[in-house]
ZALO-445664 format. One record per residue (C-alpha): residue number from 1; x negated, y, z; residue in three letters. Coordinates in Angstrom, 1 decimal, always signed. Each point is the difference from the previous one (the first is absolute). Layout:
# ZALO-445664
r num:NUM u:X v:Y w:Z residuo:ALA
...
//
This chain:
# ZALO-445664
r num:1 u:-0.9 v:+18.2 w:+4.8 residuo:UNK
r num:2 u:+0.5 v:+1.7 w:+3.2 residuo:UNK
r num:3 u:+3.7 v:-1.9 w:+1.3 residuo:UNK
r num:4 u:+2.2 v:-2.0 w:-2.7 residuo:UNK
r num:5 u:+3.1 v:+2.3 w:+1.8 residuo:UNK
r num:6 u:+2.7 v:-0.1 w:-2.8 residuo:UNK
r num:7 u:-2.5 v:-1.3 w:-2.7 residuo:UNK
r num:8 u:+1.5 v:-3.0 w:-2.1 residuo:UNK
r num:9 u:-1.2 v:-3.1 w:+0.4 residuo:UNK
r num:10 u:-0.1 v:-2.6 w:-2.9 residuo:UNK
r num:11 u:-0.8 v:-3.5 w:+1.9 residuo:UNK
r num:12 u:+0.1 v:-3.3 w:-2.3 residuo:UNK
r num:13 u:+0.4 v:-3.4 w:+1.2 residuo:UNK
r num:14 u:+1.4 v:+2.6 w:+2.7 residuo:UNK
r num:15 u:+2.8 v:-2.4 w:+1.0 residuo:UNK
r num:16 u:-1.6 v:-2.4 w:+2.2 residuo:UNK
r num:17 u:-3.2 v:-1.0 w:+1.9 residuo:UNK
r num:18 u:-3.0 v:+2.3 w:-0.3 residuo:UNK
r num:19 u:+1.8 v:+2.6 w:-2.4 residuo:UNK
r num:20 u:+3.5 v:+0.5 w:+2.6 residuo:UNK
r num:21 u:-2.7 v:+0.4 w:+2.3 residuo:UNK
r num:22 u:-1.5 v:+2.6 w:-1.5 residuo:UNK
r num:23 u:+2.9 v:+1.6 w:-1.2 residuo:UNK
r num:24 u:+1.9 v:+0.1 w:+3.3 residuo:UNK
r num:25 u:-3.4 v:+2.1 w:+1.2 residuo:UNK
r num:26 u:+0.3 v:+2.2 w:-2.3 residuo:UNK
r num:27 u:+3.7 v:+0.4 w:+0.9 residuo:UNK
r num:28 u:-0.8 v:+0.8 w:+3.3 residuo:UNK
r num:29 u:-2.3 v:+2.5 w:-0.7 residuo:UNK
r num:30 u:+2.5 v:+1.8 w:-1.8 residuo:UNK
r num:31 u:-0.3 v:-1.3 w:-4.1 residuo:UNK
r num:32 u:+3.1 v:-0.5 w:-2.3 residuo:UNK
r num:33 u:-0.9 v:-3.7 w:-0.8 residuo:UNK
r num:34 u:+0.7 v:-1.7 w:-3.7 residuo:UNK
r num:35 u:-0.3 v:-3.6 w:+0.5 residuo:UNK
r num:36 u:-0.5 v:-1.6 w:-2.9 residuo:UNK
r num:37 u:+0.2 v:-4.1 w:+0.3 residuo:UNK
r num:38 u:+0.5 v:-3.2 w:-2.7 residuo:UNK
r num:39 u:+2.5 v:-1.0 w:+1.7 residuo:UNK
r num:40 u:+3.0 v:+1.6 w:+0.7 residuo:UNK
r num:41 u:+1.3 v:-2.4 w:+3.3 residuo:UNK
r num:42 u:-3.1 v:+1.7 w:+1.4 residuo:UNK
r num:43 u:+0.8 v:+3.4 w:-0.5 residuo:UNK
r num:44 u:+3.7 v:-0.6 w:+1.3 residuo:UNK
r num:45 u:-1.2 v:-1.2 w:+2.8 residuo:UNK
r num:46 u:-2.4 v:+2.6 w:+0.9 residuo:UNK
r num:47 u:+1.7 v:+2.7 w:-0.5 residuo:UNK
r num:48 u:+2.2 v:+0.4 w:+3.1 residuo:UNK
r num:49 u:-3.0 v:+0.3 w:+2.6 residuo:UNK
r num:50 u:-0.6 v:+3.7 w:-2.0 residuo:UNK
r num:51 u:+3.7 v:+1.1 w:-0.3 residuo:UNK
r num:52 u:+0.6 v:-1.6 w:+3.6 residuo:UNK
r num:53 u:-3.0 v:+2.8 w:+1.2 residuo:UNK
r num:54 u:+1.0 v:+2.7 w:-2.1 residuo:UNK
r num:55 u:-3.2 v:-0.5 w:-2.3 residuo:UNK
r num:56 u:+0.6 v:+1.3 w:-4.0 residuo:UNK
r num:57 u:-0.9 v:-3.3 w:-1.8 residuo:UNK
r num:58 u:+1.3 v:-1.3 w:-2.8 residuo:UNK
r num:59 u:-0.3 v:-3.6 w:-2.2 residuo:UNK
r num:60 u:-1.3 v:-0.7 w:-3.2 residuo:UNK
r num:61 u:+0.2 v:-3.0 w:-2.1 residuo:UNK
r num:62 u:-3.5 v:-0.1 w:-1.7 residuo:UNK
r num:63 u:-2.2 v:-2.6 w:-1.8 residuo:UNK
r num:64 u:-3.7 v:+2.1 w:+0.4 residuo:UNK
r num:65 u:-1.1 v:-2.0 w:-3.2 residuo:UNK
r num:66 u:+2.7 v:+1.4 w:-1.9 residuo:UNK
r num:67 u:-1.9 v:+3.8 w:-1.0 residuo:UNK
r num:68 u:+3.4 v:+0.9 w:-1.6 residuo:UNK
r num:69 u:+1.8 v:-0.7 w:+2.7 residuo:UNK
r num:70 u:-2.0 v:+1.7 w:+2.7 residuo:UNK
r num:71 u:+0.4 v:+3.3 w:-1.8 residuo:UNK
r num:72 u:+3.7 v:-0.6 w:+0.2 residuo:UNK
r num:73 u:-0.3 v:-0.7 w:+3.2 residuo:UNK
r num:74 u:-2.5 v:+3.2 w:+1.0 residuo:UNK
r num:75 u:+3.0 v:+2.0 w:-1.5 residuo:UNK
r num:76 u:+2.6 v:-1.3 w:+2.3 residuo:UNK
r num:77 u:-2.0 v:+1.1 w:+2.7 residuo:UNK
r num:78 u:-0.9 v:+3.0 w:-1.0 residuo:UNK
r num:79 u:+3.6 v:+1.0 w:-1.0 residuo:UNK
r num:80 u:+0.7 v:-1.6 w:+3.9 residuo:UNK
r num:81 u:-2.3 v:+1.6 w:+2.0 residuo:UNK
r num:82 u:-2.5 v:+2.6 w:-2.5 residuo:UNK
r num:83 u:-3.5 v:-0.4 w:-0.6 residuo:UNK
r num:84 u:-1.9 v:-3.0 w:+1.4 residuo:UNK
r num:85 u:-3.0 v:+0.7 w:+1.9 residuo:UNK
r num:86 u:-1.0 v:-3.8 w:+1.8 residuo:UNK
r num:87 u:-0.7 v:-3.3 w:-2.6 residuo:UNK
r num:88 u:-0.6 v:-3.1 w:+1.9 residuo:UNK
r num:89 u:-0.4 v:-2.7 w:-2.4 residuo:UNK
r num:90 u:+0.4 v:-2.5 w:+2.3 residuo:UNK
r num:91 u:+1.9 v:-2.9 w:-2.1 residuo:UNK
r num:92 u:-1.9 v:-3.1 w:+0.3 residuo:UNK
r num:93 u:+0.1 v:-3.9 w:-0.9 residuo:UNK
r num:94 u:-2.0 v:-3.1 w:+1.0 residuo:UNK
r num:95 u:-0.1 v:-3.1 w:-2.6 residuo:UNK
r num:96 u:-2.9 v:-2.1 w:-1.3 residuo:UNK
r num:97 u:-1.5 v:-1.0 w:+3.6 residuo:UNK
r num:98 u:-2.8 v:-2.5 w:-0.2 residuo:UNK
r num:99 u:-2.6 v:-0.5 w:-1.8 residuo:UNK
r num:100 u:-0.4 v:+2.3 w:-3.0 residuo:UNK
r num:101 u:-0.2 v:-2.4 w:-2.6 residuo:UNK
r num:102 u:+3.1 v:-1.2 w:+0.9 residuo:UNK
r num:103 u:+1.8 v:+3.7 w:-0.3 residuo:UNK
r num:104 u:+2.3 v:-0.6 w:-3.5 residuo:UNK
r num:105 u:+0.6 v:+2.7 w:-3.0 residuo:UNK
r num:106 u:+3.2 v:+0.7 w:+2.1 residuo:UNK
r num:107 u:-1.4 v:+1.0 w:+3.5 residuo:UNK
r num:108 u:-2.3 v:+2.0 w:-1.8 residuo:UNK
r num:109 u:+2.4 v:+2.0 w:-2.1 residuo:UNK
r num:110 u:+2.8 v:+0.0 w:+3.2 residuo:UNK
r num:111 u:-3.4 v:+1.3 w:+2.3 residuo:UNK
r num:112 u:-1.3 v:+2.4 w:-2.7 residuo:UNK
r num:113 u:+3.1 v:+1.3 w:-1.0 residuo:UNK
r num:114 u:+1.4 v:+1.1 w:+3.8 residuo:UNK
r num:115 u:-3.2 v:+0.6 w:+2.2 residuo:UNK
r num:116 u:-2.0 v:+1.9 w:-3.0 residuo:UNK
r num:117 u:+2.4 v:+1.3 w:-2.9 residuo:UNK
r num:118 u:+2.6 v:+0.5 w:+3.0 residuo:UNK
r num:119 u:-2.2 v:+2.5 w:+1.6 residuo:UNK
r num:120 u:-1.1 v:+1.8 w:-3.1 residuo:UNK
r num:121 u:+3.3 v:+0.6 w:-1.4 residuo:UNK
r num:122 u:+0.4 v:+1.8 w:+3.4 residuo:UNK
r num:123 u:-2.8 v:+2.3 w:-0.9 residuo:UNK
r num:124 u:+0.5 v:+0.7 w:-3.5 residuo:UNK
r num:125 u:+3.9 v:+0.5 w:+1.0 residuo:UNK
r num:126 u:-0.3 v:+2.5 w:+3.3 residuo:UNK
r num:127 u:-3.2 v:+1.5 w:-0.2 residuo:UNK
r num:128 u:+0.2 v:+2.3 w:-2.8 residuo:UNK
r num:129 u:+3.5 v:+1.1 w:+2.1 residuo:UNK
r num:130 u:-2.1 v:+0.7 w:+3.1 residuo:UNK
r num:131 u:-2.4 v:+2.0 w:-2.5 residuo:UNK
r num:132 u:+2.5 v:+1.6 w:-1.8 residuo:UNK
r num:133 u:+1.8 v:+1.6 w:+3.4 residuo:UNK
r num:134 u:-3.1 v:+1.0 w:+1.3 residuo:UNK
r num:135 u:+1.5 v:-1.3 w:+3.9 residuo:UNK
r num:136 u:-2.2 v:-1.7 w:+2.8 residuo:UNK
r num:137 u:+0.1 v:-3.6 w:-1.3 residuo:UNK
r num:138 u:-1.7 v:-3.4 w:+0.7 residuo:UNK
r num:139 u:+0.2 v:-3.8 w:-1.3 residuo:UNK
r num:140 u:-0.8 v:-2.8 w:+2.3 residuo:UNK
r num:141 u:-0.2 v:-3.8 w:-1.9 residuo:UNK
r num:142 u:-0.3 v:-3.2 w:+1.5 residuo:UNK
r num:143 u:-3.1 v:-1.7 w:-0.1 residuo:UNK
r num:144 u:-1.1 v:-2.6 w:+2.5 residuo:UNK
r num:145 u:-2.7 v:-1.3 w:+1.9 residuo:UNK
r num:146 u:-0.4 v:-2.3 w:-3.1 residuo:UNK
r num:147 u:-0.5 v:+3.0 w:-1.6 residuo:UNK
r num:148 u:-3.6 v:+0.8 w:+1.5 residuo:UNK
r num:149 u:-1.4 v:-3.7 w:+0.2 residuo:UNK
r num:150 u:+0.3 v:-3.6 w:-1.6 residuo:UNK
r num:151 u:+2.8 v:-2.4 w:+2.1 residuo:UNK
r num:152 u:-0.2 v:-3.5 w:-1.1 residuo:UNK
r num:153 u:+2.9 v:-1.8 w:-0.9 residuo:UNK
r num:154 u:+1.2 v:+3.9 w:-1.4 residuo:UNK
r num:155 u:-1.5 v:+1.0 w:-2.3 residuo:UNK
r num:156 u:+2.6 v:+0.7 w:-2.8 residuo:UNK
r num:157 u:+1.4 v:+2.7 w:+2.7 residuo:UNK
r num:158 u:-3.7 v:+1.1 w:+0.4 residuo:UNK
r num:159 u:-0.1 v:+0.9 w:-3.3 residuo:UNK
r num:160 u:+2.7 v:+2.5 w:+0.3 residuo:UNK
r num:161 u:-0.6 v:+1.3 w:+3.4 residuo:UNK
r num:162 u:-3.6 v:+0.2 w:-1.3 residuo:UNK
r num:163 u:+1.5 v:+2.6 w:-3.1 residuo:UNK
r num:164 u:+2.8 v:+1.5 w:+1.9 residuo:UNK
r num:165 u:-3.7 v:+1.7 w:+2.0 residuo:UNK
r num:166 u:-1.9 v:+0.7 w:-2.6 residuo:UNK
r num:167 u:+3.5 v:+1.6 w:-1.8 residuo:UNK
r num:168 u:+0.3 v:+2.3 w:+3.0 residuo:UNK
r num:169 u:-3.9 v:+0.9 w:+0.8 residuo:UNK
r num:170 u:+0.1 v:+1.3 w:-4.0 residuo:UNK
r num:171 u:+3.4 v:+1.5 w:+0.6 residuo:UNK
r num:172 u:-1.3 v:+2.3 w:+3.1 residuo:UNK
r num:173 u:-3.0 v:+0.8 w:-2.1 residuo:UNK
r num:174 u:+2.0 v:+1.5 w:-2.9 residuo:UNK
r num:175 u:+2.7 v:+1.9 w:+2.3 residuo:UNK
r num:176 u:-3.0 v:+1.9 w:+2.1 residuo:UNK
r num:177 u:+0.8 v:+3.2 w:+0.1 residuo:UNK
r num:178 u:+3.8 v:-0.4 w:-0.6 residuo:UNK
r num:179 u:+3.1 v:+0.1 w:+1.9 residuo:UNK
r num:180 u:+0.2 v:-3.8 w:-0.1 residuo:UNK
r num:181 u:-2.0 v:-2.4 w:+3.3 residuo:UNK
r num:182 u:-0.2 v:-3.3 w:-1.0 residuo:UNK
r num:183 u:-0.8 v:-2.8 w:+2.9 residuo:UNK
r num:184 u:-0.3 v:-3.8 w:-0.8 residuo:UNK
r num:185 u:+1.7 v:-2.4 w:+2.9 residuo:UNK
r num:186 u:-1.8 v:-3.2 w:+1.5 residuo:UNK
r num:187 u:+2.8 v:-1.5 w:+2.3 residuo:UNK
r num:188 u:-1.1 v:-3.0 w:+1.7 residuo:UNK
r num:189 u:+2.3 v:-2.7 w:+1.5 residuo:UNK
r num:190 u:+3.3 v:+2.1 w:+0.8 residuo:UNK
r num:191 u:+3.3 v:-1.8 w:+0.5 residuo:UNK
r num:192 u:+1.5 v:+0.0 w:-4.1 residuo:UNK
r num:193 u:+1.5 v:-2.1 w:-2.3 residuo:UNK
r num:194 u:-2.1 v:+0.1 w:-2.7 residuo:UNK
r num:195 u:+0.3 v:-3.5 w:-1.0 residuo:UNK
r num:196 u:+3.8 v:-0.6 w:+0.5 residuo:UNK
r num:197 u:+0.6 v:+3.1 w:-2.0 residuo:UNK
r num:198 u:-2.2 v:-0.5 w:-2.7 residuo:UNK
r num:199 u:+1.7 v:-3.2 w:-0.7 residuo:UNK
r num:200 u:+3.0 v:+2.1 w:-0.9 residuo:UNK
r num:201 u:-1.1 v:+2.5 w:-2.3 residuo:UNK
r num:202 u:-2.0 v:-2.6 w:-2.5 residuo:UNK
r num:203 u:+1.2 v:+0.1 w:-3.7 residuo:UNK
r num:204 u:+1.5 v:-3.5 w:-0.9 residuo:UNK
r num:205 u:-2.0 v:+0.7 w:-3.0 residuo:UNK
r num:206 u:-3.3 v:+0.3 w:+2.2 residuo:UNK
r num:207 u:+0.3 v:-3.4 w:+2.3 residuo:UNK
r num:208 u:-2.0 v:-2.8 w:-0.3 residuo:UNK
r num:209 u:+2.5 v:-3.2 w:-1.8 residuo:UNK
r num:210 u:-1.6 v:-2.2 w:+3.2 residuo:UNK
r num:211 u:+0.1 v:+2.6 w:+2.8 residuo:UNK
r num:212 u:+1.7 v:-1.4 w:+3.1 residuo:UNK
r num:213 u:+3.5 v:+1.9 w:+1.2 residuo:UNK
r num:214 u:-0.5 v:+3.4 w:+1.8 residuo:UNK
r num:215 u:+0.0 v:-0.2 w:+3.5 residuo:UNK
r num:216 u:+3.6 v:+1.6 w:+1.6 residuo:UNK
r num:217 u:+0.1 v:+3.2 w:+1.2 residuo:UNK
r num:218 u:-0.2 v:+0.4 w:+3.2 residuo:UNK
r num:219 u:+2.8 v:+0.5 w:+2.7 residuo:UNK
r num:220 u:+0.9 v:+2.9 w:+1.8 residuo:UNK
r num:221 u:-1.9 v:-1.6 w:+3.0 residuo:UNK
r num:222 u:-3.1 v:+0.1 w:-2.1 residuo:UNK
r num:223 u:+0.2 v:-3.7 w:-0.4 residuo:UNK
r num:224 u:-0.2 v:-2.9 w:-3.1 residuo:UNK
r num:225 u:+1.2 v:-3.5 w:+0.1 residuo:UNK
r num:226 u:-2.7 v:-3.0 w:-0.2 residuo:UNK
r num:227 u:-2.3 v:-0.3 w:-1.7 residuo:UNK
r num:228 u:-1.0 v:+3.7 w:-0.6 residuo:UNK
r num:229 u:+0.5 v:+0.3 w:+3.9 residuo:UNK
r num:230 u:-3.5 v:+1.7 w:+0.9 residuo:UNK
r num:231 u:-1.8 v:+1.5 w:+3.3 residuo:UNK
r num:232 u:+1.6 v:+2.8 w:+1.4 residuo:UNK
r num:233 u:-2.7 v:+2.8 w:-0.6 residuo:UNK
r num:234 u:+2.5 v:+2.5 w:+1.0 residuo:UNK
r num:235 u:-1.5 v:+1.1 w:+3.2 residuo:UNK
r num:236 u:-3.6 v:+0.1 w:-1.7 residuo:UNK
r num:237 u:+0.5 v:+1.9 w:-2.9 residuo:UNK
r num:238 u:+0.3 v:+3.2 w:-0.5 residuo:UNK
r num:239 u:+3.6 v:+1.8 w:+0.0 residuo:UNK
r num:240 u:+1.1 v:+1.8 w:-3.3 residuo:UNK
r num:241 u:+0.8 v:+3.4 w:+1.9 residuo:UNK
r num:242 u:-3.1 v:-0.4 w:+1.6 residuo:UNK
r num:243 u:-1.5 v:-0.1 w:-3.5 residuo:UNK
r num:244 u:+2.3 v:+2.4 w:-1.2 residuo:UNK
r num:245 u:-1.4 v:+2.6 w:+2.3 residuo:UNK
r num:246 u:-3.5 v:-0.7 w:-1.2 residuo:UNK
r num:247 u:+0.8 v:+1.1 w:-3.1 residuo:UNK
r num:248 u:+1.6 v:+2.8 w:+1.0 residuo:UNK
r num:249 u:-2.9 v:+1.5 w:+1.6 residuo:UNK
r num:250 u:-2.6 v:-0.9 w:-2.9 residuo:UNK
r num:251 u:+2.1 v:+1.9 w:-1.9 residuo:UNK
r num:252 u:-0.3 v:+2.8 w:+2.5 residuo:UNK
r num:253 u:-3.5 v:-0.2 w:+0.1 residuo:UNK
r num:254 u:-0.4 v:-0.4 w:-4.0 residuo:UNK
r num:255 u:-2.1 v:-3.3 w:+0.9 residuo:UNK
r num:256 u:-0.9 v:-2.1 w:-3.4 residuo:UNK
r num:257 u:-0.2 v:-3.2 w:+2.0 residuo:UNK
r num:258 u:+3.0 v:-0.8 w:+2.5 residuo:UNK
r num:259 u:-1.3 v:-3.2 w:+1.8 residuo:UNK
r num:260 u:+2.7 v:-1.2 w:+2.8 residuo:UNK
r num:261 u:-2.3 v:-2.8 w:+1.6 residuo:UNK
r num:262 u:-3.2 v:+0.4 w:+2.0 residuo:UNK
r num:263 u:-0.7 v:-3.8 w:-0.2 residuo:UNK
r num:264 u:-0.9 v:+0.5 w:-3.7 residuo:UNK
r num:265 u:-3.0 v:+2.5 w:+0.7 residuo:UNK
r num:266 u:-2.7 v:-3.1 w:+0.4 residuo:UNK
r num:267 u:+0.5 v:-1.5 w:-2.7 residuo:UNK
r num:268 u:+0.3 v:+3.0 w:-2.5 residuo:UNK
r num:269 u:-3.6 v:+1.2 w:+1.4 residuo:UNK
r num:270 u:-1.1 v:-3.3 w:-0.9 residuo:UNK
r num:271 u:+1.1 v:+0.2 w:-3.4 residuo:UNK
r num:272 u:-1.0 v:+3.5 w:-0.4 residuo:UNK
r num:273 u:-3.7 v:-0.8 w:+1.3 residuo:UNK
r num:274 u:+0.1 v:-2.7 w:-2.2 residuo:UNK
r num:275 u:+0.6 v:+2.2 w:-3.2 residuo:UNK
r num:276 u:-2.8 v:+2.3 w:+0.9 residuo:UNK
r num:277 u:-2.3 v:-2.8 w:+0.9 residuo:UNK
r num:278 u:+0.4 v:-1.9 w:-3.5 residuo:UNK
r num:279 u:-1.2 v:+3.4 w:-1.9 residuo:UNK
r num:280 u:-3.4 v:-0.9 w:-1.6 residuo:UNK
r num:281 u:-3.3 v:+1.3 w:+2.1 residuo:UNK
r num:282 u:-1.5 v:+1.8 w:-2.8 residuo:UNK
r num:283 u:-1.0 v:+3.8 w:-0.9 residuo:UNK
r num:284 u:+2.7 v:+2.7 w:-0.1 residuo:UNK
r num:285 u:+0.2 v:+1.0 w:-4.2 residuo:UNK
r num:286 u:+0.4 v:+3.5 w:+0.3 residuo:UNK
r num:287 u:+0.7 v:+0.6 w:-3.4 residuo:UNK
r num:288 u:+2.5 v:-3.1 w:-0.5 residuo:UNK
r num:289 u:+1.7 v:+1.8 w:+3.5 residuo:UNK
r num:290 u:+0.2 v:+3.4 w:-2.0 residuo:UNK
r num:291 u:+1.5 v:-2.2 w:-3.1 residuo:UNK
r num:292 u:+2.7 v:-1.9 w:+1.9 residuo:UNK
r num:293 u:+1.0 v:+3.2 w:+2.4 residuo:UNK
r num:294 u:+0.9 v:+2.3 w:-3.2 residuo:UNK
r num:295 u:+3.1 v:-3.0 w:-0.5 residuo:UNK
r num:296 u:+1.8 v:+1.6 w:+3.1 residuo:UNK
r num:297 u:+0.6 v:-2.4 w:+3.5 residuo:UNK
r num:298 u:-1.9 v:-2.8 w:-1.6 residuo:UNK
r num:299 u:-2.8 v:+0.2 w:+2.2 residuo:UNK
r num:300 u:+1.0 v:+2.3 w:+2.6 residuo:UNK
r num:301 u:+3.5 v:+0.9 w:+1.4 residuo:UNK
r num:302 u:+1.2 v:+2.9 w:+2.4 residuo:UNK
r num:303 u:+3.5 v:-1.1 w:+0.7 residuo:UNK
r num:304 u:-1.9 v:-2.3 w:+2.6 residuo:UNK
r num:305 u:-1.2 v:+2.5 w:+2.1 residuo:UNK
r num:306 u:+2.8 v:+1.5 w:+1.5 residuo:UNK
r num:307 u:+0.5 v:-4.0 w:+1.7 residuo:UNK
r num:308 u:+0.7 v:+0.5 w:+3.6 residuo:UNK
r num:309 u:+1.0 v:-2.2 w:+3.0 residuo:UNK
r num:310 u:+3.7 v:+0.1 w:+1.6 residuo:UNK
r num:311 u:+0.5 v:-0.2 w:+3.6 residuo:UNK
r num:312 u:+2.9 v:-1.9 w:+1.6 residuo:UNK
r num:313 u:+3.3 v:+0.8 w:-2.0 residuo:UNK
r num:314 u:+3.0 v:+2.3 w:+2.3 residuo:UNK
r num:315 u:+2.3 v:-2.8 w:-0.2 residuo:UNK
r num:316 u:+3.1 v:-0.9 w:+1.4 residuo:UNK
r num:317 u:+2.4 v:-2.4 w:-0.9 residuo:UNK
r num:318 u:+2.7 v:+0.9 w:-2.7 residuo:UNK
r num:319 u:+3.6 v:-1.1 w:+1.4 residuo:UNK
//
């Protein structure tokens, strides 16, 4: 995709945290902007930064594990603003932290059903569109660094993170050759809400009967009363425009992987060295190669290849 000028945007979770910040980047560089949120307060509140700056953006009320419902919703926006042309799946929860034997039924299904189902009912809804119109398109969905390698204490999130990649890396396989990129995001620590708002958008049906209250949302000032008062990472993590903009130019470039964090790269070579170490030291079966290679991208997989590093992003603060 050469510019996203007057392409439309379809962001989800795109109300707050990482997904306004991607969605007001796109704004600026000249999308109409669907932002699609569980939760309406958010929406109502984001809102008036775009029609304050002029930028064609409108809300969407939208449960992304409801398929139904995101059809509905894909009309809308259609009917809005024409064909869509930019999918971020970027809706997200966090539940289930500790160890994983301690992760109930219900984190599971509340995990599961948001950070996996979520994203593919975003696929199976939008993609055949951005087939079907033929039009420059892309989808972009939210992994995370937890996505690439094992975090203790997180591994229920892992798990999804983990699928959300290997969703994606399948995804850009099958749309080679199409009108439709496909890039997979690995946002480190950026300044989001993630936990506050996933509190929100749990089913009654899906909390645990002995789970603790949900923390309070926090204030305007970006702060929560005792005893959910935490360190102020503001000035250390990453801002959401910043993040935003990232995105924006992976994709620009068409890149499969948009990673937002240098401080990452260490340990993912380690991991990575650690995979190719652990293969067995034996002869190469150039028969059973022959064998497995006739299945497709089993054994070998070209969407790889095109991988190439970003230099520093052309960013300047969105006001």
């Amino acid at each position: 995709m050469e510019n996203v000028q007057g392409k439309v945007a379809f962001v989800t979770g795109g109300a707050s945290g990482i997904g306004l910040g991607i969605s007001k980047a796109l704004a600026k560089h000249g999308a109409k902007l669907a932002i699609a949120d569980a939760r309406q307060s958010a929406i109502d509140e984001a809102l008036p930064w775009f029609k304050e700056r002029g930028y064609p953006a409108v809300g969407v009320l939208l449960n992304v594990t409801d398929r139904d419902a995101y059809a509905v919703a894909a009309d809308e926006v259609e009917k809005a603003f024409g064909n869509i042309h930019i999918l971020v799946n970027n809706a997200g929860v966090a539940a289930g932290g500790g160890p994983i034997w301690e992760a109930t039924v219900k984190d599971w299904e509340f995990m599961v059903q948001v950070n996996i189902i979520g994203v593919s009912n975003g696929v199976s809804t939008l993609v055949p569109r951005m087939l079907a119109h033929g039009e420059p398109s892309h989808v972009v969905s939210t992994s995370s660094t937890g996505g690439l390698f094992g975090v203790n204490g997180s591994a229920l999130y892992c798990a999804c993170k983990f699928a959300v990649s290997g969703l994606m890396e399948t995804l850009a396989g099958e749309l080679e050759g199409t009108n439709v990129g496909v890039s997979v995001l690995y946002p480190g620590p950026t300044n989001s809400n993630l936990g506050f708002s996933s509190s929100q958008v749990r089913p009654a049906e899906l909390q645990n009967a002995s789970a603790p209250p949900p923390p309070p949302t926090p204030s305007s000032d970006g702060t929560v009363p005792a005893p959910y008062v935490m360190r102020d990472y503001t000035k250390i993590f990453m801002n959401p425009e910043e993040l935003g903009e990232r995105v924006v130019r992976g994709i620009l470039r068409g890149d499969l992987f948009i990673h937002t964090h240098p401080e990452f790269k260490a340990g993912l070579q380690l991991r990575s060295d650690a995979i190719v170490r652990a293969i067995p030291d034996e002869p190469y079966n150039e028969e059973r190669a022959k064998v497995v290679a006739s299945f497709g991208t089993l054994i070998y997989n070209p969407v790889y290849e095109g991988v190439t590093t970003p230099g520093l992003p052309d960013w300047e603060p969105i006001v």
